[in-house]
C-alpha positions in Angstrom: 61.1 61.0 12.4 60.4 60.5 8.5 63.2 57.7 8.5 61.4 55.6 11.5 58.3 55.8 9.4 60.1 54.9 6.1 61.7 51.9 8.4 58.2 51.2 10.0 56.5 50.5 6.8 59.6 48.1 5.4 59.0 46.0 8.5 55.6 45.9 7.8 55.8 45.1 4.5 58.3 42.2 5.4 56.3 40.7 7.9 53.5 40.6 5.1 55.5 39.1 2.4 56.8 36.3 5.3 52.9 36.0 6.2 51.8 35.4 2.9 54.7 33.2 2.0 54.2 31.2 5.4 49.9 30.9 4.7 50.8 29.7 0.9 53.2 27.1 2.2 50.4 26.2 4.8 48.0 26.0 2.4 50.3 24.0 -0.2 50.9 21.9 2.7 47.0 21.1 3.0 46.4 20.5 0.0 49.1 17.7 0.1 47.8 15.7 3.4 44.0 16.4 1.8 45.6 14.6 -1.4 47.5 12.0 0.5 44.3 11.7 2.7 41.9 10.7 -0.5 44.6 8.7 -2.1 44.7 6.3 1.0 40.5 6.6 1.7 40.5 5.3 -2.3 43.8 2.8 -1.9 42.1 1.4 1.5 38.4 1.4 0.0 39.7 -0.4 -3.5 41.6 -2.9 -0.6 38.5 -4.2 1.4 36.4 -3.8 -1.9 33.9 -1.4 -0.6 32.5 -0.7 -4.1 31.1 -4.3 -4.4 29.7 -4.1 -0.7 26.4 -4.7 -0.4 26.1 -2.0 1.7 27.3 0.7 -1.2 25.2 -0.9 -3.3 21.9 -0.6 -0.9 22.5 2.9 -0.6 22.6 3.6 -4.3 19.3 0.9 -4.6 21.4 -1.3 -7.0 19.4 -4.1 -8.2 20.4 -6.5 -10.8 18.1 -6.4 -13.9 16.6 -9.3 -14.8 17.9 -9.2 -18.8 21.1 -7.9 -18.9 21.9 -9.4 -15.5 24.1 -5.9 -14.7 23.4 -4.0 -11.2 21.5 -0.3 -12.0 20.3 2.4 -9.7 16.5 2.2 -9.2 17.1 6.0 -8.5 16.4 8.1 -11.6 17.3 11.4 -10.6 21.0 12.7 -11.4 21.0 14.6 -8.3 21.3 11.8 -6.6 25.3 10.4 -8.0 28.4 12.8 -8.0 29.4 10.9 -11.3 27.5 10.8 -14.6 27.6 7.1 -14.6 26.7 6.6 -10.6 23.6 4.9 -11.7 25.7 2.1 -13.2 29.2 2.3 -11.9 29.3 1.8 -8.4 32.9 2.0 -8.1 33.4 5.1 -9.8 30.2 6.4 -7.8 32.3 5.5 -4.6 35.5 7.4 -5.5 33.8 10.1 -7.0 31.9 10.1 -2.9 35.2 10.0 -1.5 37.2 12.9 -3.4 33.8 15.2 -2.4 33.5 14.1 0.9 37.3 15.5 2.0 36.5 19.0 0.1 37.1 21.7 2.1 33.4 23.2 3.7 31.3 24.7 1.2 27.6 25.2 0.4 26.3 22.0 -0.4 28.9 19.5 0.6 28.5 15.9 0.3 28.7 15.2 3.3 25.2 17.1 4.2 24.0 15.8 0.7 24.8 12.0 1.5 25.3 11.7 5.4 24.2 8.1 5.2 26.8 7.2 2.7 29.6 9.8 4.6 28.4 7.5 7.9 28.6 4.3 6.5 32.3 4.6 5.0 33.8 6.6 8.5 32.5 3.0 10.0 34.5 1.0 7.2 37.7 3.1 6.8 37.7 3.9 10.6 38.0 7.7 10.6 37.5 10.3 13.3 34.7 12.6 13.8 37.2 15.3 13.0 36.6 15.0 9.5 33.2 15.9 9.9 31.8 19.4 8.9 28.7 21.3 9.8 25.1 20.6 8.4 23.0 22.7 10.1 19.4 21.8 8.1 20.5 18.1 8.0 21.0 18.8 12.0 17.4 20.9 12.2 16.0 17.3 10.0 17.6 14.3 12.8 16.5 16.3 15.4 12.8 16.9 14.0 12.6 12.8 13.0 12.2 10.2 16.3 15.2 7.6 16.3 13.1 6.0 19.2 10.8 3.5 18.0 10.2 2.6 13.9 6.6 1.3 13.1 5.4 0.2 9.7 2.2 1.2 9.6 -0.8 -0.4 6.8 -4.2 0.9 5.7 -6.7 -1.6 4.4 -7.8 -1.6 1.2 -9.4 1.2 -0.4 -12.0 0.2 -3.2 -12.6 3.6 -4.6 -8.9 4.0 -5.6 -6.8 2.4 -7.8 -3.9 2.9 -6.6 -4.7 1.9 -2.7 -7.2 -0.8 -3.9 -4.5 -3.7 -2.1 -3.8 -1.5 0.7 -1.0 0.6 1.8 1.8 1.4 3.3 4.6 3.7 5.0 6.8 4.5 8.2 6.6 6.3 11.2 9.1 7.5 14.2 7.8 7.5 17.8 9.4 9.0 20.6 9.0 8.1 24.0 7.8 11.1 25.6 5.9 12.5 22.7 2.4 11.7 21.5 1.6 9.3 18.3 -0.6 11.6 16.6 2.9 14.0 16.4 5.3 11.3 15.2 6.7 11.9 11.8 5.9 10.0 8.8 7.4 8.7 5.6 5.8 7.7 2.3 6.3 7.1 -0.7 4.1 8.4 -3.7 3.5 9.0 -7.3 3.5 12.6 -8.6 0.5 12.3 -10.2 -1.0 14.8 -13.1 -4.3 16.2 -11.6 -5.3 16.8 -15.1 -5.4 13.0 -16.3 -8.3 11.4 -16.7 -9.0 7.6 -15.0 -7.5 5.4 -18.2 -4.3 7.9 -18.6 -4.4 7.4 -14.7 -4.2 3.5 -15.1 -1.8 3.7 -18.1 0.9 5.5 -16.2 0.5 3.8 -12.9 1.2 0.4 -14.7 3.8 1.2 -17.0 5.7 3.9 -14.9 4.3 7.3 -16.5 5.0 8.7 -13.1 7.8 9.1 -11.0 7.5 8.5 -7.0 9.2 10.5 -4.0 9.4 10.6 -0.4 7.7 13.1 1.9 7.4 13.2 5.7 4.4 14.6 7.7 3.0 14.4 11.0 1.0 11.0 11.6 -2.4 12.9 12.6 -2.4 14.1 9.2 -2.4 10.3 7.8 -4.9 9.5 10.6 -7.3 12.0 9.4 -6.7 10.7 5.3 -6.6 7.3 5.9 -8.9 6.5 8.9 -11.9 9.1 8.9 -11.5 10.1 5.4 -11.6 7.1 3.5 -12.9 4.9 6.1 -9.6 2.1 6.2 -8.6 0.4 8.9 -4.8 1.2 9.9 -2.6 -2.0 11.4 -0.1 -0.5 13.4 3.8 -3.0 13.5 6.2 -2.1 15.6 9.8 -2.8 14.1 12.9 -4.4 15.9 15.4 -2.1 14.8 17.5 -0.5 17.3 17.8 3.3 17.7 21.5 3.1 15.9 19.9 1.5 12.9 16.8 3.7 13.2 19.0 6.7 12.9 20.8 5.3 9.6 17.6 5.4 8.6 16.7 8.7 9.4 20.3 9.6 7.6 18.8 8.0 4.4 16.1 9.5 4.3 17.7 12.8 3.9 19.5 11.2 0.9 16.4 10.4 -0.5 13.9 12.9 -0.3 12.8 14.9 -2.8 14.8 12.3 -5.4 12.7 10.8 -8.1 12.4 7.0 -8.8 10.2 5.6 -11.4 6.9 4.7 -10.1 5.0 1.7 -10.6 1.8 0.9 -9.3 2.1 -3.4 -8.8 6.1 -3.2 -8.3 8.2 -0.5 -7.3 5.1 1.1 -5.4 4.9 2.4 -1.6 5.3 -0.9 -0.1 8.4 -2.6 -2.4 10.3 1.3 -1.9 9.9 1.1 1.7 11.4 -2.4 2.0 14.1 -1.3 -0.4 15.0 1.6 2.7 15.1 -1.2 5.4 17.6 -3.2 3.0 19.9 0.2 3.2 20.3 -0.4 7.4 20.2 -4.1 8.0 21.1 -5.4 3.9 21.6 -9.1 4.7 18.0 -9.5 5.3 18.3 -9.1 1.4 14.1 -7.8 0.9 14.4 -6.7 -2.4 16.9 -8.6 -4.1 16.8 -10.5 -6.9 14.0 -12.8 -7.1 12.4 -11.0 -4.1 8.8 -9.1 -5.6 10.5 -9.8 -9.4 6.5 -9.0 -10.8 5.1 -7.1 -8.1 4.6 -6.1 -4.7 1.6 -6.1 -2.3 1.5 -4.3 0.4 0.2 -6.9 2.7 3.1 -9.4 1.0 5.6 -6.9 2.4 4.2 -7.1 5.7 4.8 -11.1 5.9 8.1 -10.7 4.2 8.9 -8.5 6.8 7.5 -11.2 9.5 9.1 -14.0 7.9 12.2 -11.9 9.1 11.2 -11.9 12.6 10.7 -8.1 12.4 7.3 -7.4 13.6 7.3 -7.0 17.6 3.7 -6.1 17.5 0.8 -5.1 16.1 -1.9 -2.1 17.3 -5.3 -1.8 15.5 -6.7 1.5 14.6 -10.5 1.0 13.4 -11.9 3.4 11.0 -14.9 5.6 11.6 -16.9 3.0 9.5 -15.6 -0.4 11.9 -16.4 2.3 14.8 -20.0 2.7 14.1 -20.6 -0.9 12.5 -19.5 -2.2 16.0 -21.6 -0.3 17.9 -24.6 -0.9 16.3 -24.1 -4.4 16.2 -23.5 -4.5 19.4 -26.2 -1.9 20.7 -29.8 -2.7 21.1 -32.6 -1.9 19.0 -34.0 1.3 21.2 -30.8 3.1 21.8 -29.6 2.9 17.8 -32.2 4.9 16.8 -31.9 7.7 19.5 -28.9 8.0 17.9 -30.2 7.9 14.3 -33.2 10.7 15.2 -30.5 13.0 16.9 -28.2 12.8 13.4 -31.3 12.7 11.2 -30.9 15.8 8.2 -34.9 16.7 9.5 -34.0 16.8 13.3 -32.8 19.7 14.9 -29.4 21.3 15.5 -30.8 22.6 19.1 -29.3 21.8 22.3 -32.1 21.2 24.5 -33.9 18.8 21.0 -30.6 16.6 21.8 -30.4 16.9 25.8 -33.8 15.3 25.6 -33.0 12.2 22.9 -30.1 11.7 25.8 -32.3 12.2 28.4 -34.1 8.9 27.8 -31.2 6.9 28.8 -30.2 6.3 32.5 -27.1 5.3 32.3 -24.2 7.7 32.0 -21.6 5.6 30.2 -24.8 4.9 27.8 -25.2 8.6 27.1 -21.7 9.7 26.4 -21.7 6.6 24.0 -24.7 7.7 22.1 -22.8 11.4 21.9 -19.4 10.0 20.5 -21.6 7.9 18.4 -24.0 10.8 16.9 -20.7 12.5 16.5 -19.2 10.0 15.0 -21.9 9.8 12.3 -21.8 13.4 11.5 -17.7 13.1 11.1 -18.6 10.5 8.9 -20.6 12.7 6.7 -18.3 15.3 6.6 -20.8 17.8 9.3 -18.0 17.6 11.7 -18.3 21.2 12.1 -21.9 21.8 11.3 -23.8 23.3 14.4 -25.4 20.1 15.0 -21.8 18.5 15.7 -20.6 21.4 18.0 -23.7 21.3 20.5 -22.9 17.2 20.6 -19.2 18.4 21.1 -20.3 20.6 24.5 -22.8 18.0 25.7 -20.1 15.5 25.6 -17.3 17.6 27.7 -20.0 18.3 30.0 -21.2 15.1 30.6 -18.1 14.4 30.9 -17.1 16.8 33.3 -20.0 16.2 35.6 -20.2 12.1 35.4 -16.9 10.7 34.4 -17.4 7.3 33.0 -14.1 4.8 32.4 -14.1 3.7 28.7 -13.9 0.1 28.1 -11.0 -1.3 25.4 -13.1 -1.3 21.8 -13.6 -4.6 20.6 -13.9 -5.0 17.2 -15.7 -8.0 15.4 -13.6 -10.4 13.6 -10.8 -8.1 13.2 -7.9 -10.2 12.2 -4.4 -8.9 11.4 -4.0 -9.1 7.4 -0.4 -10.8 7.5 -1.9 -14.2 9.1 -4.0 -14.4 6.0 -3.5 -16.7 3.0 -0.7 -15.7 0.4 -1.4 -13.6 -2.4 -0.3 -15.9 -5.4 -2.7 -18.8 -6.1 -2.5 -22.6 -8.1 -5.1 -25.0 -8.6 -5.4 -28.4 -10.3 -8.1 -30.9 -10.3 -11.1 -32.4 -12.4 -13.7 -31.6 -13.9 -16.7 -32.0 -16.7 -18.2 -29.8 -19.4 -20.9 -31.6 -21.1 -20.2 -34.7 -19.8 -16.6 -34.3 -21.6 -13.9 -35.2 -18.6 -10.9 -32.7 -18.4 -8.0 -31.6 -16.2 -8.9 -28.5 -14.6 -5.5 -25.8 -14.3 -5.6 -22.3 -12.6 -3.0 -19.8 -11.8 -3.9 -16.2 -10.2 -0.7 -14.3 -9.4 -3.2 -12.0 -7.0 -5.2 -11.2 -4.8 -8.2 -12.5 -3.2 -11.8 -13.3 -4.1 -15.1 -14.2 -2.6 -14.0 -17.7 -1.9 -11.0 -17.1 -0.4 -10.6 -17.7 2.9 -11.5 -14.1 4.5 -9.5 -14.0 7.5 -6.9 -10.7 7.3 -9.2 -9.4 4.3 -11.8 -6.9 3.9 -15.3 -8.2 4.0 -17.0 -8.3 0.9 -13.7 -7.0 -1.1 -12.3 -9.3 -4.0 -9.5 -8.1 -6.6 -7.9 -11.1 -9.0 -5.5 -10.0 -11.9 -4.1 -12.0 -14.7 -6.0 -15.4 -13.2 -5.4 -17.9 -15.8 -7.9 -20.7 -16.7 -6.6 -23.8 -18.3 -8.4 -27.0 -19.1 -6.8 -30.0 -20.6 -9.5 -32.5 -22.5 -8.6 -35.9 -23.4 -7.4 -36.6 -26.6 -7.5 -33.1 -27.3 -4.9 -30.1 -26.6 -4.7 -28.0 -23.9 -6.9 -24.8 -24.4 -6.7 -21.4 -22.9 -10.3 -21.5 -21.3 -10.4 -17.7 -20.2 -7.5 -14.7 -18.8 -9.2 -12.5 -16.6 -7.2 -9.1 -16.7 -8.4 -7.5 -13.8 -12.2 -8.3 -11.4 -13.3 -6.6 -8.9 -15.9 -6.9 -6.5 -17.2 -4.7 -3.8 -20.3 -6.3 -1.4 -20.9 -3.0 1.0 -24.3 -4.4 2.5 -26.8 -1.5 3.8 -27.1 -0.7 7.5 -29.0 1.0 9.4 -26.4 4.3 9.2 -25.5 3.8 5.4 -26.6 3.1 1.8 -23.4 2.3 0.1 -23.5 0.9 -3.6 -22.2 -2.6 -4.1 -20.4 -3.0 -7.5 -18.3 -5.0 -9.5 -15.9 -4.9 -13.3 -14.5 -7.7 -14.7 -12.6 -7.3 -17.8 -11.3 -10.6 -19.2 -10.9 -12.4 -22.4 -13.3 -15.6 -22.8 -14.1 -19.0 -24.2 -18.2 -19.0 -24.8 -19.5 -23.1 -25.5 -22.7 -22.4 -28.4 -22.1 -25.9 -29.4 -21.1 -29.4 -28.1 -17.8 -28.7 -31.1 -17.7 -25.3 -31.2 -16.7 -22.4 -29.1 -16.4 -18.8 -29.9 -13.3 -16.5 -28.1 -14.4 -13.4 -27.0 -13.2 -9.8 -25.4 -15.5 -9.1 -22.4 -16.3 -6.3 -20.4 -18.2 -6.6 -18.0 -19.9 -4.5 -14.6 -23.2 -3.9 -12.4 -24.3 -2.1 -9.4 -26.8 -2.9 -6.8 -27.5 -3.5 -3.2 -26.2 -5.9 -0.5 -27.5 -6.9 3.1 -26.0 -8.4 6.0 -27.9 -11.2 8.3 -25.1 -12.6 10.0 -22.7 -14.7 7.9 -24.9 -14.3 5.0 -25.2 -11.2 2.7 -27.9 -11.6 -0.4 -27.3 -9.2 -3.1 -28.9 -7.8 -6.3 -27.3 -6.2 -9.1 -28.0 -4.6 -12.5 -25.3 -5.9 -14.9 -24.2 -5.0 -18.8 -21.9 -6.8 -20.8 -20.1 -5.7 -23.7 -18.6 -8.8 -25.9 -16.4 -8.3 -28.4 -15.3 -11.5 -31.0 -14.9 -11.8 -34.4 -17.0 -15.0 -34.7 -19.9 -12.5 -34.0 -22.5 -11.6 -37.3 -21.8 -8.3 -36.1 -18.4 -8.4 -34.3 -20.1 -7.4 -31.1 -22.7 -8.2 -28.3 -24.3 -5.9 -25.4 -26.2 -7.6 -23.1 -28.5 -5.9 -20.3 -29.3 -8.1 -17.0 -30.3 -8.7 -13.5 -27.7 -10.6 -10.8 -29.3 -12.0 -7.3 -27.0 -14.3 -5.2 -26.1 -14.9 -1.9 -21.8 -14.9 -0.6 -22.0 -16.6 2.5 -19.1 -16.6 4.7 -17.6 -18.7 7.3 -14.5 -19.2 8.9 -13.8 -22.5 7.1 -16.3 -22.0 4.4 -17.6 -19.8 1.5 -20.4 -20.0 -0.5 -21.2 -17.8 -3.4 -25.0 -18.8 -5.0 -26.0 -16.5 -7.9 -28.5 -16.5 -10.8 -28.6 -14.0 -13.9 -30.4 -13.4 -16.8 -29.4 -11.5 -19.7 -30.7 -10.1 -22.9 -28.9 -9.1 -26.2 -30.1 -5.6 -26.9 -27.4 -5.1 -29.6 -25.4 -7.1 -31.8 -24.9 -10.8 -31.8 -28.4 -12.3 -30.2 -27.5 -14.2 -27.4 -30.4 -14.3 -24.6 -28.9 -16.4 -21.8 -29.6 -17.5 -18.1 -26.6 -18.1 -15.6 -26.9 -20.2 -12.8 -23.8 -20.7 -10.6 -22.6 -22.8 -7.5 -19.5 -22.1 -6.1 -18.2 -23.7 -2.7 -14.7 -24.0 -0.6 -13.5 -25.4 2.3 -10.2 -24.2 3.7 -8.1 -27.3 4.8 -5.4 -24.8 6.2 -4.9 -21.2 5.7 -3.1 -21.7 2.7 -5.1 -25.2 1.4 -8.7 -25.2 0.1 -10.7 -27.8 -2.0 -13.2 -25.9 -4.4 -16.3 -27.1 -6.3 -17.5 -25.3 -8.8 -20.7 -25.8 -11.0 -22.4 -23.7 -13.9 -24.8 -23.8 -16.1 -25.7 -21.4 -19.4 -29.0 -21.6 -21.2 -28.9 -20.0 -24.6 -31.8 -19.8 -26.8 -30.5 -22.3 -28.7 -28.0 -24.6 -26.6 -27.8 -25.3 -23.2 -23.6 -25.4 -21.6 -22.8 -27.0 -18.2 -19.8 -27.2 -16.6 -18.5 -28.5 -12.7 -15.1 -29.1 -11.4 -13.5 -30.0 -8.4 -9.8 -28.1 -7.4 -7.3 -28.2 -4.6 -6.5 -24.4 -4.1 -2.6 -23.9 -3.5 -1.7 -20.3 -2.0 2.0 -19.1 -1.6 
């Protein structure tokens, strides 16, 4: 018995050694076909010059620098390259993608770290889906994100922010069956320091102080920023990509988020990043390549870019809470308006029988679920959503609803234009002009945006942002001169209504050639800003404004000037035509002593969207001298 056991456990230990011998030879034998394998991914790769693909290079956001002329990575995040010089070496990015991506499974393989990249070379080198290996979160993510339907999706302007003062923009994925309120979003942000103050703010955003990323998150949750919380209109495009490329998309997105770029707030901002992603899935379209956005990118310039490329299908408009109730009262009559002011009035009260009555006086039913929405509508505007007041308006409407269902009618909105039909953001003008009866050649250029004169299809009403305009004029026999550079102007005409009492304000922060003489003229550092009132009577809005200027130069006794004034105009605004009529006086209360009075005429007739003539008179009354100056321009846009 004891020798079977000794003669068992010899057999047992031979069948081990010939197991273990047989699993090493197995696994020696792997390791050879997985070397064989990468040496002819790399051999075939190096063949059809994959690293110089425009493809590889999308996917790393190569672009060419404008200097050196060499291709870098726009990424500036390690994490994002499996070599240490993937940022600049795009083939030793590619191999070093190709050795990890036939690693045996482990945590964090690249081919869950880069499926994009993993996707795009299986197409080029031809390989199986048996090379694949599992990624269950990068599974969880496809399946969470549409592949259906791509929109882009842009907010108006937004005044009261820096950053989204030209707008906005960012993605989002419909599916068929799903609601659009549910669809997952992508944009693109700054990380931005809560704790720095406005000029910090400014300093970083133009100079890339901050770093951007991607997040996703459901659309209602943009809705409620962008729409009801800051009042901006949202356009709506729906992209032709099909649901192949739309998944690519989806795969880079993966790559990308969480990953840090350098963030800029006129270049590589929300809008030049997002074209920069579209590049990735269809690169000969070539968005962001050299010479494309070389200074900066505006939202809205991204949009036409993108239908100069016969990408937009279509476009949806979703009005604001502001365009909401500016229609309606337009639109309403006198009697029913103020039902709806008395039942939102801060006096009146939150009592459901007060606002059954108010309703009561109206016969029609469509009439009195409008006035509800409407009253409602007023209180979300104020942020009383939830007060009492706005839940008793909340039951009156289901029940009137309920008992007297009324069809709604498609919301028409009032001069609502789509912002890529208007005129280009980069401006030129030339033409002639006199100062003092002294002929000269009149020369402008404004890289961006828009002001009052522009033509205002596509824009925001009342809204004017110019940065870096430069104003040339060339006398005869004389040199050319640098006439003013105005750094940055804004303007913000909000005219009262009968539901709000915004502010309307402007800044405008430029340096400036001031005429005391018919020989001399001092240069000067302005700041300048006021804030007022504005009113609507059809096309034309009056205003009133209390301004202060701060001058610095050092042809001042004193270096410096502040003046304290009044500004009353009118901007009158018509679909071919723009006026803007102002008058302002001005008093020195410190400094140089330089009491003036500005009187201004500015006209422009828009020959084509992108062509407009411009006249332009002014005159300054000094204690001392008096300085007039007019000129005629042909306005290029492009």
């Amino acid at each position: 018995m004891c020798a079977f056991y000794q003669l068992n456990s010899i057999m047992r230990r031979s069948f081990l050694l010939i197991f273990c011998l047989f699993c090493q030879a197995s696994l020696s034998y792997a390791v050879v076909s997985d070397d064989k394998l990468i040496e002819s991914a790399l051999l075939q790769a190096k063949t059809l010059q994959l690293a110089e693909d425009e493809t590889w290079f999308a996917l790393l956001h190569y672009k060419r620098e404008s200097l050196s002329l060499r291709f870098v990575s726009q990424v500036d995040d390690e994490r994002f390259f499996l070599h240490h010089q993937g940022n600049t070496d795009a083939a030793a990015e590619l191999g070093a993608n190709i050795r990890a991506f036939f690693r045996e499974t482990e945590p964090g393989h690249a081919q869950c770290l880069f499926p994009a990249r993993w996707w795009w070379l299986k197409q080029r080198l031809a390989l199986s889906d048996e090379f694949d290996v599992a990624c269950p979160k990068l599974d969880e993510f496809m399946a969470r994100i549409s592949h259906d339907k791509l929109f882009l999706v842009f907010p108006s302007m937004y005044l009261n922010n820096p950053g989204s003062m030209f707008g906005h923009t960012f993605m989002r994925f419909d599916a068929r069956e799903e609601s659009i309120l549910l669809s997952q979003t992508l944009n693109y942000a700054a990380r931005v320091d809560q704790s720095d103050d406005f000029f910090s703010y400014i300093s970083k955003g133009l100079f890339g102080g901050y770093s951007g990323f991607f997040r996703a998150r459901a659309y209602y949750e943009t809705v409620q920023e962008y729409n009801n919380i800051e009042n901006r209109d949202i356009w709506e495009y729906q992209l032709a990509f099909s649901k192949d490329e739309i998944t690519q998309l989806v795969r880079h997105i993966w790559e990308v988020k969480g990953i840090d770029f350098d963030y800029y707030f006129f270049r590589e901002n929300c809008a030049y990043r997002l074209l920069a992603l579209l590049d990735v899935i269809r690169p000969g379209m070539h968005l962001t390549t050299e010479g494309n956005f070389s200074f900066y990118a505006i939202p809205v310039d991204t949009v036409r870019a993108l239908e100069d490329n016969g990408l937009l299908q279509s476009a949806t408009f979703r009005a604001s809470l502001a365009t909401q109730i500016d229609d309606y009262f337009v639109a309403e009559d006198e009697q029913v308006s103020k039902i709806v002011l008395t039942i939102v009035a801060q006096d009146a009260p939150a009592d459901k029988a007060f606002i059954s009555e108010q309703v009561s006086l109206l016969a029609s039913a469509t009439k009195k679920l409008d006035v509800l929405e409407q009253s409602y509508n007023l209180l979300q505007f104020g942020g009383e959503a939830a007060s009492p007041k706005g839940q008793i308006i909340l039951t009156l409407i289901n029940e009137l609803s309920t008992l007297s269902p009324a069809p709604k009618t498609a919301s028409k909105h009032r001069h609502i234009v789509s912002p890529e039909v208007g005129h280009d953001s980069m401006r030129v003008a030339a033409g002639y002009g006199e100062q003092n009866d002294l002929a000269y050649t009149d020369l402008k250029f404004r890289p961006g945006f828009h002001d009052l004169l522009d033509a205002p299809q596509g824009y925001v009403a009342g809204a004017a942002i110019n940065v870096l305009e430069v104003h040339l004029k060339w006398f005869k026999d004389d040199d050319l001169r640098l006439e003013s550079l105005s750094v940055f102007n804004v303007t913000s005409l909000s005219p009262l209504s009968q539901w709000q009492k915004p502010l309307s304000w402007m800044f405008d922060f430029r340096l400036d050639r001031t005429q005391i003489s018919d020989a001399e003229s001092l240069r000067n550092f302005i700041s300048r800003g006021g804030v007022g009132f504005s009113l609507r009577r059809q096309a034309v809005v009056p205003f009133v404004m209390l301004m202060g200027e701060w001058n610095l130069s050092s042809d001042y006794v004193k270096g410096y000037s502040v003046l304290m004034g009044v500004q009353a105009g009118l901007h009158v605004q018509f679909k071919a035509n723009q006026l803007v009529l102002s008058y302002q006086a001005d008093d020195a209360v410190s400094g140089f002593e330089m009491d003036r009075k500005i009187s201004q005429l500015q006209w422009q007739y828009n020959l084509q969207v992108n062509h407009a003539l411009r006249l332009m008179y002014k005159r300054i009354e000094y204690d001392f001298y008096n300085d007039e100056d007019w000129s005629l321009n042909y306005n290029y846009y492009f």
